[in-house]
Each structure stands twice: as structure tokens, then as C-alpha cells.
VOBA-1610 file (N, C-alpha, C; in pm, whole numbers, padded with zeros to 5 digits, always signed):
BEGIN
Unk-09671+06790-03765Unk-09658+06932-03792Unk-09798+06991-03808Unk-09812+07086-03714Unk-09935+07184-03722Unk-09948+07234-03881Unk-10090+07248-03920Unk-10137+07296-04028Unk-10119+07434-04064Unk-10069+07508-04100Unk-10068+07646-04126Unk-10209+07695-04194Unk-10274+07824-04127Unk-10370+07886-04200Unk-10349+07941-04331Unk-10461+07926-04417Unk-10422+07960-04560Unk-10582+08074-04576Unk-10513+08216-04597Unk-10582+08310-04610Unk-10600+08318-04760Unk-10718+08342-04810Unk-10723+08361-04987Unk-10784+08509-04961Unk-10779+08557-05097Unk-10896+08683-05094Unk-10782+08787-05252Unk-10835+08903-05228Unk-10758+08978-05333Unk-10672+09097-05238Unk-10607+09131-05332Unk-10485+09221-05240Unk-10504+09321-05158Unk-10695+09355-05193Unk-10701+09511-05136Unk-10799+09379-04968Unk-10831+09285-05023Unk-10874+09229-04906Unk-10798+09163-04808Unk-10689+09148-04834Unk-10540+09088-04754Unk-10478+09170-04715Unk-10535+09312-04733Unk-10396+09428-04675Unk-10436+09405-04546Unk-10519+09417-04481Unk-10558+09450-04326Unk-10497+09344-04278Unk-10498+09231-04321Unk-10448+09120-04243Unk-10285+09124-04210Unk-10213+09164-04345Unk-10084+09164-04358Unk-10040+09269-04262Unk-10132+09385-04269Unk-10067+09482-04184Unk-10079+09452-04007Unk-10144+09341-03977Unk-10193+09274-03838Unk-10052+09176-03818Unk-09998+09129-03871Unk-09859+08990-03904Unk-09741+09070-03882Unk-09650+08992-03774Unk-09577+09030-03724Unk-09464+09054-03870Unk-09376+09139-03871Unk-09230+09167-03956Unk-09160+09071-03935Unk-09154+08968-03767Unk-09056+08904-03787Unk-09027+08756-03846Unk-09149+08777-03916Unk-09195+08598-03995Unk-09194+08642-04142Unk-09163+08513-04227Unk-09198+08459-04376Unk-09304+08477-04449Unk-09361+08532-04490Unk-09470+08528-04573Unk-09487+08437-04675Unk-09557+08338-04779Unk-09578+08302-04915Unk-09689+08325-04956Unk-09693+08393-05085Unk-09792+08473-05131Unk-09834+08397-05301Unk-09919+08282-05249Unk-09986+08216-05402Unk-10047+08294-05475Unk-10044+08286-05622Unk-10167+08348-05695Unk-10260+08227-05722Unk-10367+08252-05657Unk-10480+08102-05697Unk-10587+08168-05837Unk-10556+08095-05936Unk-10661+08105-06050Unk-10778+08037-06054Unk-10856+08166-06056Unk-11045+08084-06005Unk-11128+08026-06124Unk-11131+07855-06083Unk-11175+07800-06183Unk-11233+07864-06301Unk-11244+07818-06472Unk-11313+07825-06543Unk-11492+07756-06528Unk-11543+07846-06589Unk-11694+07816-06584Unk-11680+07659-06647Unk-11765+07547-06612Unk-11792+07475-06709Unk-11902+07464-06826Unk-11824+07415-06899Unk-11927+07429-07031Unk-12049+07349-07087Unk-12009+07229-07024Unk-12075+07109-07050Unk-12186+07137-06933Unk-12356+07076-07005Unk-12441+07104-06850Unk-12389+06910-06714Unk-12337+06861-06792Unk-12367+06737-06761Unk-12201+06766-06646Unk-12144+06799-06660Unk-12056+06871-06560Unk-12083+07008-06518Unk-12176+06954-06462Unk-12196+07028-06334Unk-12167+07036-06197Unk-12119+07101-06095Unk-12052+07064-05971Unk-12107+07134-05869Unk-12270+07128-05863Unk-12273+07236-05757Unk-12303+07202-05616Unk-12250+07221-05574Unk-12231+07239-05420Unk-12091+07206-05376Unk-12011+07239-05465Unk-11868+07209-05475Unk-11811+07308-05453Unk-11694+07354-05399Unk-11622+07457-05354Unk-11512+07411-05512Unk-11480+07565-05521Unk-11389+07619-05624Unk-11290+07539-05656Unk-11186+07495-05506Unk-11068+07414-05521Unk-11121+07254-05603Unk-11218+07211-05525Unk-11263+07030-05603Unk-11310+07060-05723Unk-11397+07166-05729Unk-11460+07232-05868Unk-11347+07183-05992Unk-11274+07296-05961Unk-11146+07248-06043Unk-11079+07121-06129Unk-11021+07040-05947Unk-10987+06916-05951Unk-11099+06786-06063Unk-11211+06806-06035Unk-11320+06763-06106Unk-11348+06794-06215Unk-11331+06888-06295Unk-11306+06909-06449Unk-11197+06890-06517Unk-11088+06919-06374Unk-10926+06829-06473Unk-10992+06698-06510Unk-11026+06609-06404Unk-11049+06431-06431Unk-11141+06410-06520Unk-11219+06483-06534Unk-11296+06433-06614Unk-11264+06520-06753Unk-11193+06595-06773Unk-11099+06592-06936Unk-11023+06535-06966Unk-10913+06438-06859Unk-10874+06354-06862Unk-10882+06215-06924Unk-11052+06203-06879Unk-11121+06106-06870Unk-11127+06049-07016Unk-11176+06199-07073Unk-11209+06212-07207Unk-11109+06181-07291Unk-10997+06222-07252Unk-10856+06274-07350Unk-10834+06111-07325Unk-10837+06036-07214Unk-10764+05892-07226Unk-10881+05790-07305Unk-10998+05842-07281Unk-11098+05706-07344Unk-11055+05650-07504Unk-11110+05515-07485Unk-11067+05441-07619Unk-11214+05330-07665Unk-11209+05343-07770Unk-11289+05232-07828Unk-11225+05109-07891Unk-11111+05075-07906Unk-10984+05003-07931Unk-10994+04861-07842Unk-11085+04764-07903Unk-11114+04628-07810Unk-10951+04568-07773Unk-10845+04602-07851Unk-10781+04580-07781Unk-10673+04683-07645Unk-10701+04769-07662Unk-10681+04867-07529Unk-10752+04829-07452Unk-10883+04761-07396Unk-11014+04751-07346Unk-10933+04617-07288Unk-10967+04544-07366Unk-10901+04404-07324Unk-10787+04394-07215Unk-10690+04481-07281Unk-10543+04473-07179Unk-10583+04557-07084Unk-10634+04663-07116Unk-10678+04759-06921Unk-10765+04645-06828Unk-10839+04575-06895Unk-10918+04505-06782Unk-10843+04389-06757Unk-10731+04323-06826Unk-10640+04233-06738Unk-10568+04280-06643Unk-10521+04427-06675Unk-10460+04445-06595Unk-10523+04514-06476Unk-10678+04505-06469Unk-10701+04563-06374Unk-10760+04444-06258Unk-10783+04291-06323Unk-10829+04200-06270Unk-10693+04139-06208Unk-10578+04207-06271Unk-10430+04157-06225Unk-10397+04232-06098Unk-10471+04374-06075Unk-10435+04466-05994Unk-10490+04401-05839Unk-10648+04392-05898Unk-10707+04337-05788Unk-10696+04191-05713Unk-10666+04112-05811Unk-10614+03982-05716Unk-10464+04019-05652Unk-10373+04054-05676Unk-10241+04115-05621Unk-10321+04182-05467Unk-10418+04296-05447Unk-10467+04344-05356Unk-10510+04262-05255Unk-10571+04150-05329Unk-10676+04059-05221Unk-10593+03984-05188Unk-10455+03875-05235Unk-10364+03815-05169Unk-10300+03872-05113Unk-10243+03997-05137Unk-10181+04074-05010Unk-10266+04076-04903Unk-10364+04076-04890Unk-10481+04072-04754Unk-10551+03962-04729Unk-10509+03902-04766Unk-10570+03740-04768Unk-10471+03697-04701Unk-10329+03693-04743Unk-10214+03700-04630Unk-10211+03697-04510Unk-10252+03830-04517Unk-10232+03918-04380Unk-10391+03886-04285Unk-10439+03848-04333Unk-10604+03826-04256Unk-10677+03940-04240Unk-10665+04012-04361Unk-10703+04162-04330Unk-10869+04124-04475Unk-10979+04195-04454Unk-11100+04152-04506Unk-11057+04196-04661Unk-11101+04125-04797Unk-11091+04128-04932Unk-11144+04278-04946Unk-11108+04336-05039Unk-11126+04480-05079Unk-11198+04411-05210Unk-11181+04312-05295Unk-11223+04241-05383Unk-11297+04122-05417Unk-11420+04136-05336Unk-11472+03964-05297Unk-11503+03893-05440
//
């Protein structure tokens, strides 16, 4: 399926276009909310377009909101992440496909 064009702008800058679009098609009309400034200098994103801008200050509040100092949270995330990665590499070790995990 072909990609559909996605026009942004504000309403007085979308009239010309809308009034160019045929009557006999669908319209959907998003409201996109333009990122918050960040606050932190150490998140910084520049040369980042608005949409990743975004995406990139969710994860990394995320980041924040999930971190732990809890040796035992620490402990069990990294079994289970040394559990994740051997599961990966025998699935491709299998298959003769190259280790993602040497």
C-alpha cells in the first residue's frame, strides 16, 4: 500500500490546499502538539526534527522514571538480559545466520 502524503501546518496555512482537494474524497484532520522545550541542557536534540524530538524526551523520562539502584533489580535485569541474548544467538546459530551476540 502506497504511502499517503501527510500535510502539517496551521488552519489558515491548510486552507489553500483543502480548497485545491477534490469533494469527492475523505479527509483526516490530526491535531499534532509541538513538542515541549527541553529543560535539561544535557537533553539536547539538535538537529532533530520535532516528531524524534519528542519521541526522544518520552525515552529518556522513561529512562529516568524506570532506573533503579536496587542490586537486586540489577541482578535479575541482567539475567534476564544474558537469557535474552543467548535465546537470540541459538536461534541463529541454528539457522547459520551470523551471532548478533559474539
Amino acid at each position: 500500500m502506497a504511502q499517503k502524503p501527510i500535510f502539517e501546518g496551521t488552519p489558515s496555512q491548510l486552507a489553500g490546499l483543502f480548497r485545491k482537494m477534490p469533494d469527492t474524497k475523505r479527509y483526516r484532520v490530526v491535531e499534532v502538539e509541538e513538542p515541549k522545550a527541553i529543560a535539561d541542557p544535557d537533553e539536547t536534540t539538535s538537529g532533530v526534527d520535532a516528531k524524534n524530538a519528542t519521541a526522544i524526551a518520552y525515552f529518556r523520562r522513561r529512562l529516568k522514571e524506570e532506573a533503579t539502584n536496587n542490586p537486586e533489580e540489577i541482578r535479575k535485569a541482567e539475567g534476564e538480559l544474558a537469557e535474552f541474548k543467548h535465546n537470540i544467538n541459538a536461534n541463529r546459530e541454528a539457522t547459520g545466520e551470523r551471532l548478533v551476540y559474539p
